[in-house]
C-alpha positions as CSV (number, residue, x, y, z in Angstrom):
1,X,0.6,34.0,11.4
2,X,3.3,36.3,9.9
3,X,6.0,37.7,12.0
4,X,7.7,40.7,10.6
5,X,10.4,42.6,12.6
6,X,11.5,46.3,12.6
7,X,14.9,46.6,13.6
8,X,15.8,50.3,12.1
9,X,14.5,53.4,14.0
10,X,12.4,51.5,16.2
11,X,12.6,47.5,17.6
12,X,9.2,46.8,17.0
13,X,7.4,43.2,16.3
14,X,4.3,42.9,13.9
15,X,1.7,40.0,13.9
16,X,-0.3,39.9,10.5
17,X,0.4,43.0,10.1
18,X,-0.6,44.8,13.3
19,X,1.5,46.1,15.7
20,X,1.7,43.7,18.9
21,X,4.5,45.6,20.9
22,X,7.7,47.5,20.8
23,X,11.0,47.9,22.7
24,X,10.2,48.7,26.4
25,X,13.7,49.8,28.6
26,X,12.2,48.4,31.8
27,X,13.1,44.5,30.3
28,X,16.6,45.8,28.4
29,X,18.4,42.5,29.3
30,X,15.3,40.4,27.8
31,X,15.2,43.0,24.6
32,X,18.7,42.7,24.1
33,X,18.6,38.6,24.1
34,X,15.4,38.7,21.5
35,X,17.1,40.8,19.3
36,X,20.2,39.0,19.2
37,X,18.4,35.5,18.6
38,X,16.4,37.3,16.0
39,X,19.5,38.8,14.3
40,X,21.3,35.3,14.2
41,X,18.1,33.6,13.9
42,X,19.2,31.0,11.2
43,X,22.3,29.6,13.5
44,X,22.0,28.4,17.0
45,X,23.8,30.8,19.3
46,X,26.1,28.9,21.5
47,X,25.4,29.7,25.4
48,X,28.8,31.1,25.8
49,X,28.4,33.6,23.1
50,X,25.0,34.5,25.0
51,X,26.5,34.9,28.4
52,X,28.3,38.1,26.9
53,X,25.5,39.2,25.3
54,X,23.5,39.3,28.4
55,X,26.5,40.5,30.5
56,X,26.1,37.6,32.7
57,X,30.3,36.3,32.1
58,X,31.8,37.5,34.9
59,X,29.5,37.3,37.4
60,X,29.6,35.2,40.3
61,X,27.3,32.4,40.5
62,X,26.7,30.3,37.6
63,X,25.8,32.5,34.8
64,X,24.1,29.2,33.3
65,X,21.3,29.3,35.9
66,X,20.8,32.9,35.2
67,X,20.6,32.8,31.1
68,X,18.0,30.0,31.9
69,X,16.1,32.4,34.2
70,X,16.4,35.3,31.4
71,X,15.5,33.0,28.8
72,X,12.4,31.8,30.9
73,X,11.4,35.2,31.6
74,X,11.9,36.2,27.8
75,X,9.9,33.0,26.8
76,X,7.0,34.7,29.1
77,X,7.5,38.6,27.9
78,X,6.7,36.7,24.2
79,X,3.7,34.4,25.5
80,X,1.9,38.0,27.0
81,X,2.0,39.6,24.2
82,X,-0.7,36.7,22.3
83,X,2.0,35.1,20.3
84,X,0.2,32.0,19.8
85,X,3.0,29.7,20.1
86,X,4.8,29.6,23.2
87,X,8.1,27.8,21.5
88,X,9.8,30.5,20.1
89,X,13.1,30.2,21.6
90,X,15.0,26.6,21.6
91,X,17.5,24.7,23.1
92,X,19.2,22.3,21.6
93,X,23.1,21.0,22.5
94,X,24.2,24.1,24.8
95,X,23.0,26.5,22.3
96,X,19.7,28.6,21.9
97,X,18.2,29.2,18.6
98,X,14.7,31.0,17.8
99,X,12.3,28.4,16.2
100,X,13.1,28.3,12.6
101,X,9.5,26.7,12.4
102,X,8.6,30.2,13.1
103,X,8.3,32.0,10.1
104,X,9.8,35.5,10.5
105,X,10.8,38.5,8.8
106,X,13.4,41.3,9.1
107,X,13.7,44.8,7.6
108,X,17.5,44.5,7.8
109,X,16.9,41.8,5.5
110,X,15.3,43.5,3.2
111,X,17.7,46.3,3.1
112,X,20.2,43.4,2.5
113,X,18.1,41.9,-0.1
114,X,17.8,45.0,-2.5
115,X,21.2,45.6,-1.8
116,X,22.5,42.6,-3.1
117,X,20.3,43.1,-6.4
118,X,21.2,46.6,-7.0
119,X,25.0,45.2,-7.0
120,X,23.8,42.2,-9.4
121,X,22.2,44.9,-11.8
122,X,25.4,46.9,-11.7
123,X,25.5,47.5,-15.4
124,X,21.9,48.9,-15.7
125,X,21.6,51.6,-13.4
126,X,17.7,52.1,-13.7
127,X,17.6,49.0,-11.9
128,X,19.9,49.6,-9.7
129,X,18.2,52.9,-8.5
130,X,15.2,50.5,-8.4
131,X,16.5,49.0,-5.6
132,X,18.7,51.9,-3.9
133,X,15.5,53.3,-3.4
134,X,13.3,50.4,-2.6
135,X,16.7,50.3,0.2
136,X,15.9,53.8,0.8
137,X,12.1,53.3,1.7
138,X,12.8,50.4,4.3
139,X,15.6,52.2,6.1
140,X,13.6,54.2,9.0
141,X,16.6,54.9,10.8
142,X,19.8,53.7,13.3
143,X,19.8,50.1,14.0
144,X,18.4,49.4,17.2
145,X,18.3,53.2,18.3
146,X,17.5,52.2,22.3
147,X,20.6,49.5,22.1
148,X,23.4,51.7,20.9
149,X,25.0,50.9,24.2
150,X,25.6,47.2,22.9
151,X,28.8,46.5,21.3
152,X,27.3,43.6,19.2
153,X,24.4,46.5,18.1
154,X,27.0,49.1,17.6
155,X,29.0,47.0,15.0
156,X,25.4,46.5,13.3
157,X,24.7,49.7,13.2
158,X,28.0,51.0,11.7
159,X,27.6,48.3,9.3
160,X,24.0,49.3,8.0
161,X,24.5,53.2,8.0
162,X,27.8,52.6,5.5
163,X,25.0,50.3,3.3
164,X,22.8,53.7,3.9
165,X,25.1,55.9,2.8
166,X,26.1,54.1,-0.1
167,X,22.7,53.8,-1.4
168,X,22.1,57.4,-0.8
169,X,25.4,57.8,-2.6
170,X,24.8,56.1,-5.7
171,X,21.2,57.1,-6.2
172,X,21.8,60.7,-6.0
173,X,24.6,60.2,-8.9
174,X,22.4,58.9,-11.2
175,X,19.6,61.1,-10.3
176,X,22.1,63.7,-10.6
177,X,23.0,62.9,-14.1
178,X,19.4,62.1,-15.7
179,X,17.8,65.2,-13.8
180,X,15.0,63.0,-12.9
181,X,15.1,65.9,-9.6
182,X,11.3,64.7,-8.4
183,X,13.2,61.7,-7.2
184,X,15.3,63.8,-5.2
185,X,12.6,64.5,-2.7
186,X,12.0,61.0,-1.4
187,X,15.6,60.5,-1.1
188,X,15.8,63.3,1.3
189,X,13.1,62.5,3.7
């Protein structure tokens, strides 16, 4: 089973390549925990730093019981949708941490991954462009467009539309300069 994870334009989650489901507003508290385990996927997330996320800090009663409850709930929104394994989400030591047994993959890291290769190929910039635009391809839009209220999404977000821009930046300067302008027209869509 492959996971793979759009995170730009639309939260969406693909199972061997077929959509299984997207971002629905009716669950936004369960959404918001899933992306924020999937985001920080390869740490566990201390249960502290997930009581802000969830906005449960604050409250009265004991915001433990209630991450538990959202975190049950969460465990069951992912078991509906014929995710074959039901362990997605762990707990280890106070923190949570989604199943690194769990193979997944993430568009922001792909962004990331081109990004840091067109920086390695600096000095060659037909490689570079190679990967500005392989960038350009996977970027479908704002980070988490229905979560924008989030501060942790916001500072995503800002971060991955500078990367954006950059690329867009770049590519257009050397397309610019070699009047390869066919390769404009991607670029602009």
């Amino acid at each position: 089973m492959k996971l793979h994870i759009e995170m730009f334009g639309e939260f969406t989650i693909y199972v061997d390549g077929e959509k299984n489901f997207q971002y629905e507003g009716r669950t936004r508290k369960l959404w918001n925990l899933l992306q924020y385990l999937l985001v920080n996927r390869n740490r566990p997330v201390p249960q502290a730093e997930l009581f802000s996320i969830a906005h449960l800090d604050g409250k009265k009663g004991k915001p433990e019981t209630s991450l538990t409850h959202l975190l049950y709930r969460l465990r069951g929104l992912l078991a509906d949708r014929v995710l074959p394994k039901p362990d997605y989400i762990l707990c280890r030591r106070g923190a949570y941490q989604w199943n690194p047994e769990i193979s997944v993959t993430l568009d922001i890291e792909g962004v990331e991954q081109e990004y840091r290769e067109a920086m390695a190929a600096a000095g060659n910039m037909e490689n570079s462009l190679v990967h500005y635009m392989a960038a350009l391809e996977q970027y479908h839009g704002v980070f988490l467009p229905k979560s924008q209220d989030e501060e942790w999404v916001r500072e995503y977000s800002t971060h991955y539309q500078k990367l954006f821009f950059n690329f867009l930046k770049e590519a257009y300067t050397f397309i610019s300069k070699n009047t390869d302008l066919d390769l404009l027209e991607p670029m602009c869509h």
